[in-house]
Structure formats: C-alpha cells, structure tokens
Legacy VTK file of the C-alpha trace (Angstrom):
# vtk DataFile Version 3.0
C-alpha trace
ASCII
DATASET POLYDATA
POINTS 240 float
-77.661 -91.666 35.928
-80.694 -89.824 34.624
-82.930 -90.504 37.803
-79.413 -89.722 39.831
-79.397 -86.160 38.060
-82.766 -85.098 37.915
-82.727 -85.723 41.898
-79.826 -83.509 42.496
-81.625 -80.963 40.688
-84.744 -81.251 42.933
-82.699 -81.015 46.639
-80.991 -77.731 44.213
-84.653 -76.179 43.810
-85.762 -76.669 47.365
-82.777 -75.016 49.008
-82.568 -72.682 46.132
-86.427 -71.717 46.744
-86.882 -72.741 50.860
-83.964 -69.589 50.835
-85.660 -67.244 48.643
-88.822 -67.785 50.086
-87.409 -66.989 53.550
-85.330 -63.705 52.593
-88.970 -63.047 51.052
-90.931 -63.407 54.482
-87.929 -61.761 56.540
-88.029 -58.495 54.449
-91.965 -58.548 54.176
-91.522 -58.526 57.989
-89.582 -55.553 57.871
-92.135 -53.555 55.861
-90.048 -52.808 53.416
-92.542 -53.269 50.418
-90.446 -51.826 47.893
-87.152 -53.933 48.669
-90.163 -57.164 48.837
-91.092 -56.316 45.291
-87.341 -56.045 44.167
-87.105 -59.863 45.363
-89.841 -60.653 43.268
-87.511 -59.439 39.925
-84.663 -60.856 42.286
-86.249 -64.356 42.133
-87.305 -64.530 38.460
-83.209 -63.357 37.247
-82.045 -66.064 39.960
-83.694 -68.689 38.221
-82.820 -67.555 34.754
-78.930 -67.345 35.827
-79.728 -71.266 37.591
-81.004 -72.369 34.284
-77.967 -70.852 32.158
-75.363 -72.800 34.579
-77.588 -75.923 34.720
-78.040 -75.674 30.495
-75.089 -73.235 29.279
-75.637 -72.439 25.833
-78.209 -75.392 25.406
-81.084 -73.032 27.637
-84.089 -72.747 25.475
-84.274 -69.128 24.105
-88.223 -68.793 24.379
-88.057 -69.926 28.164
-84.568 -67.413 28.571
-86.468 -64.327 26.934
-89.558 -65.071 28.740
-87.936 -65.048 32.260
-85.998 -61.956 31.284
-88.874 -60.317 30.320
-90.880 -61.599 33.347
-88.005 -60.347 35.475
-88.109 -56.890 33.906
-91.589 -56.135 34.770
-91.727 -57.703 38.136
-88.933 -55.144 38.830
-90.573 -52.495 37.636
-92.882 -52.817 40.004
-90.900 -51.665 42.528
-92.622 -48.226 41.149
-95.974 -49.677 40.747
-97.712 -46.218 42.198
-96.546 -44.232 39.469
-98.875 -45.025 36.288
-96.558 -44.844 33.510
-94.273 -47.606 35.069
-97.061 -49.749 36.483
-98.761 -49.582 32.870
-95.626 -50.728 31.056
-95.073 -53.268 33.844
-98.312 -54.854 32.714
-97.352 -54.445 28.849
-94.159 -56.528 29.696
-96.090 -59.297 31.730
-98.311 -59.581 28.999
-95.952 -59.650 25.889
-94.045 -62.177 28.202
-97.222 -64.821 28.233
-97.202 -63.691 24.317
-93.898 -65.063 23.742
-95.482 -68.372 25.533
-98.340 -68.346 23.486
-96.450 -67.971 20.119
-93.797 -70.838 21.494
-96.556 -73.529 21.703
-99.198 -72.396 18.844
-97.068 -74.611 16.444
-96.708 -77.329 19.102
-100.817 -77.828 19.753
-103.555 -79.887 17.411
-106.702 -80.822 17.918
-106.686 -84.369 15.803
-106.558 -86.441 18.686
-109.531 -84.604 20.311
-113.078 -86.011 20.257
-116.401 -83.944 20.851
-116.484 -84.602 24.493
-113.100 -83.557 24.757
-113.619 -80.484 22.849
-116.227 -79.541 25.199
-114.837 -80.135 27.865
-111.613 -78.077 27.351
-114.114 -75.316 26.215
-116.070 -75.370 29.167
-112.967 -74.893 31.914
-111.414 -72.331 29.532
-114.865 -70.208 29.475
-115.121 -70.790 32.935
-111.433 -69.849 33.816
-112.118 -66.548 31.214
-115.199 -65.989 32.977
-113.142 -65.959 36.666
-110.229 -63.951 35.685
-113.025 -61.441 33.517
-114.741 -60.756 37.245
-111.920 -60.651 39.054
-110.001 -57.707 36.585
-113.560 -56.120 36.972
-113.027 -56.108 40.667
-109.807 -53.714 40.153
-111.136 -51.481 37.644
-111.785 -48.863 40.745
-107.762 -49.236 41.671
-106.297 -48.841 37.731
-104.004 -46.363 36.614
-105.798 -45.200 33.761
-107.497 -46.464 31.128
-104.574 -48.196 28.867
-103.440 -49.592 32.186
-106.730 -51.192 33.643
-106.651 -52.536 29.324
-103.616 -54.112 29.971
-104.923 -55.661 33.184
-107.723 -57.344 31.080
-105.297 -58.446 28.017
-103.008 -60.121 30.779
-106.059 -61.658 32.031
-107.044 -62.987 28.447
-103.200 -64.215 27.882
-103.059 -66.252 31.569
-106.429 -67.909 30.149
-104.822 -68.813 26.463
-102.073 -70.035 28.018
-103.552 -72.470 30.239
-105.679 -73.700 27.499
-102.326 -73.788 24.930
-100.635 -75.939 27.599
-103.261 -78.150 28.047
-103.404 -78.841 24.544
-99.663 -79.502 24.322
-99.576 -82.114 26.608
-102.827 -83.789 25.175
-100.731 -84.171 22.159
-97.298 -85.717 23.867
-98.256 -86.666 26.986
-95.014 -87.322 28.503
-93.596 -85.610 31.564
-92.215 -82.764 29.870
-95.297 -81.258 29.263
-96.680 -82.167 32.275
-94.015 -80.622 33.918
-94.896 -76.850 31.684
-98.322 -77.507 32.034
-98.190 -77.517 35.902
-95.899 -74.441 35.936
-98.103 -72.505 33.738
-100.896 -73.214 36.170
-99.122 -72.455 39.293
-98.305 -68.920 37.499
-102.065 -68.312 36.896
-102.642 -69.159 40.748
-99.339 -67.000 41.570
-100.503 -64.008 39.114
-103.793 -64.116 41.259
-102.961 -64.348 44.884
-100.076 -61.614 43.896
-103.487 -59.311 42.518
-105.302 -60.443 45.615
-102.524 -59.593 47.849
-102.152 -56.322 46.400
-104.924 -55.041 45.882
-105.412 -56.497 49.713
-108.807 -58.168 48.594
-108.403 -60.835 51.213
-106.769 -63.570 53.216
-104.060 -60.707 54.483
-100.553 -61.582 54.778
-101.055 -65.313 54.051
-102.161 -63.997 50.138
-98.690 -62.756 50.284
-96.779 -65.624 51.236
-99.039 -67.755 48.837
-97.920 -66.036 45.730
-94.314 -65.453 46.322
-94.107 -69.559 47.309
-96.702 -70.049 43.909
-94.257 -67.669 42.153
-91.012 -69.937 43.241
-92.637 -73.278 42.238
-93.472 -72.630 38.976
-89.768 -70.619 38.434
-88.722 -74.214 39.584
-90.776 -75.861 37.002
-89.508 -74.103 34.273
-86.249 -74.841 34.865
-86.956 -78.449 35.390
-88.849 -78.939 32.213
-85.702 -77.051 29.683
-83.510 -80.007 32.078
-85.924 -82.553 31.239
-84.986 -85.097 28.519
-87.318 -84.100 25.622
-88.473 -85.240 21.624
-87.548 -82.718 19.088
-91.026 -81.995 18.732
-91.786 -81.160 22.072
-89.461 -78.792 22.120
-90.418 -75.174 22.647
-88.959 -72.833 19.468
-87.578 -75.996 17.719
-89.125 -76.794 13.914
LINES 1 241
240 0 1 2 3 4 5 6 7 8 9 10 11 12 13 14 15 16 17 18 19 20 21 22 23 24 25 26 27 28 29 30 31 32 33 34 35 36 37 38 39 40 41 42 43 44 45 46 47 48 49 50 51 52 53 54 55 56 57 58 59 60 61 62 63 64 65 66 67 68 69 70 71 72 73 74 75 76 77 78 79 80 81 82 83 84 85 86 87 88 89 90 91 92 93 94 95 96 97 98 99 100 101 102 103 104 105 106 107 108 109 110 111 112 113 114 115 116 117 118 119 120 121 122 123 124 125 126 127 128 129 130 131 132 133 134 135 136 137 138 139 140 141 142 143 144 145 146 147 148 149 150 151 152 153 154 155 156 157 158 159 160 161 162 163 164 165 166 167 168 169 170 171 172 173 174 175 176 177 178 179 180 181 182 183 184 185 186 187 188 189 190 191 192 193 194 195 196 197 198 199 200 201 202 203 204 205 206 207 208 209 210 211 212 213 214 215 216 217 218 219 220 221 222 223 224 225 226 227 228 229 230 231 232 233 234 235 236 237 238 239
C-alpha cells in the first residue's frame, strides 16, 4: 500500500513539474521576464498548496512557513531592479534558509562522528564556503547597495550551513527521509546558483535558465516528498 502510494505521488510530481517547467520555457520564450519571475513565486505556492491537499492539517509547519516565505521573495522579484524590493527579497530568502537552519540544529550531533569524518565534512563545507564566497564576490559590481550586496553574502553563508546541517542530519538517521531533505537542500544550492548565474548572465545563456527553474522544481518536489514520507518522531522537523 505504502510502495502503491508513494508511486502515485511520483507520476503526481512529474506531471505536476514536466507542466510547470514547460509554461516556464513557453513564457521565457516570449520575453516576458517579469511574468517568468512571477512563475518562479507561482511554482514555490503550487507546491505548498500540493503539500496541504496531499498532508491537510498534518503538513509540517517549518516546511509550510519556509515555502511561504520562499514564495514571497521569489515574487518579489518580479521588481528585482528597484533596490529596496530586491534587498528585502534577499532578507526573505535568507530568513527562509534560517527557519531551516533553526528546524534541524536540535535534530544534528556529532557523537557518531570520528576524526576522519570530522574532517572530512569540514573540508567540503570550507570548500563549498570558499565557492559560494568567490562567486558573491563576482556580483559585488551588480548589488543594489551595500545592505543588499550584505544580504547576498549572508544568503551565501546560510546555503553553506544548510548543506552542512543536512548532512549531519542524515549521518545521524540515515534512513530515506533524510536522504530525501538532504538531496533537496542540495539541489536548492545548485538552483540558487544557476538562478545567480543566469541572472547576472555570467554564462551558459539560456540553458543557465532552464537549469535552475528545472533545479528549482526538483527540490520543490523533494520537499514535498520527504513531509509524505513515513518518518520517526525524531526525525521529524519542529517535533521535540
């Protein structure tokens, strides 16, 4: 019944997304950049409203506020050129990765890690820093101002705690739950960048555009699936 259910809800994510991502592409075509960022807030409220059908009143409230707050500043920006909007875009995005953060800081240990380990998770987090650190440094010349270009470094810094948060929590449960929100946290990292690359038109042309809005509708697939997955109490995100 379980293997029955959780396959219905996969065929539900790739229409659901194979759509989305289309409509995406179609009104990209058009040149319509403002209507292609709307579908960006568009995409991240679809998914929230999928995973309060799907869930009801059982929908995790840390995932819920994250996607509405997520959703927020992907609308906003719609008005991206204008600096007081773009900077409290950023402010949202990073309070939203915040609210991540906070969810799993109770849920992580390190008393099943060994030396090696330890290193080794320290390495690929300084080296992941170190990546997003140049790549922020990049865009300094296109920020809106100071507190904005900040923000663009503190969302940075959150994308890289996160990562290393999830990692932890599934070293400590290991079970595909936190597989599951450990792979959606890193296809937002990748989906963050390519949307910065994209942008900011660094490279790779329209193909960095298609990459992050199909990056973008994975992992708002994967965070669905993983508040549908069966779960311990103690993986759960917000529970005590």
């Amino acid at each position: 019944m379980r293997g029955g259910l959780l396959k219905k809800y996969t065929i539900t994510f790739v229409v659901f997304a194979t759509l989305l991502l289309l409509l995406s592409i179609f009104v990209h075509q058009t040149g319509d950049f403002q209507w292609y960022r709307a579908i960006r807030g568009l995409i991240c409220f679809s998914y929230l409203f999928l995973l309060l059908y799907l869930k009801k009143s059982k929908a995790n409230r840390i995932l819920v506020f994250f996607l509405c707050l997520y959703g927020v500043s992907s609308f906003l920006t719609i008005w991206y050129e204008q600096p007081w909007l773009a900077t409290l875009s950023m402010a949202l995005n990073f309070v939203s990765f915040v609210v991540l953060i906070a969810a799993l800081f109770p849920k992580v240990s390190f008393k099943k890690m060994n030396v090696f380990f330890i290193a080794i998770f320290t390495l690929l987090v300084l080296l992941n820093a170190y990546l997003l650190y140049e790549f922020v440094v990049m865009m300094r010349d296109f920020a809106l101002g100071q507190l904005h270009y900040f923000l663009l470094l503190l969302g940075a810094m959150s994308l890289v705690v996160t990562g290393f948060m999830s990692l932890l929590y599934n070293h400590k449960f290991s079970s595909k739950a936190t597989l599951v929100f450990t792979s959606f946290v890193f296809v937002l990292v990748f989906a963050e960048v390519f949307r910065a690359i994209a942008y900011y038109n660094f490279a790779y042309g329209d193909i960095s555009v298609y990459v992050a809005r199909a990056l973008l509708l994975l992992g708002m697939s994967l965070i669905v699936y993983f508040d549908l997955i069966p779960k311990k109490t103690e993986e759960v995100l917000g529970a005590r």
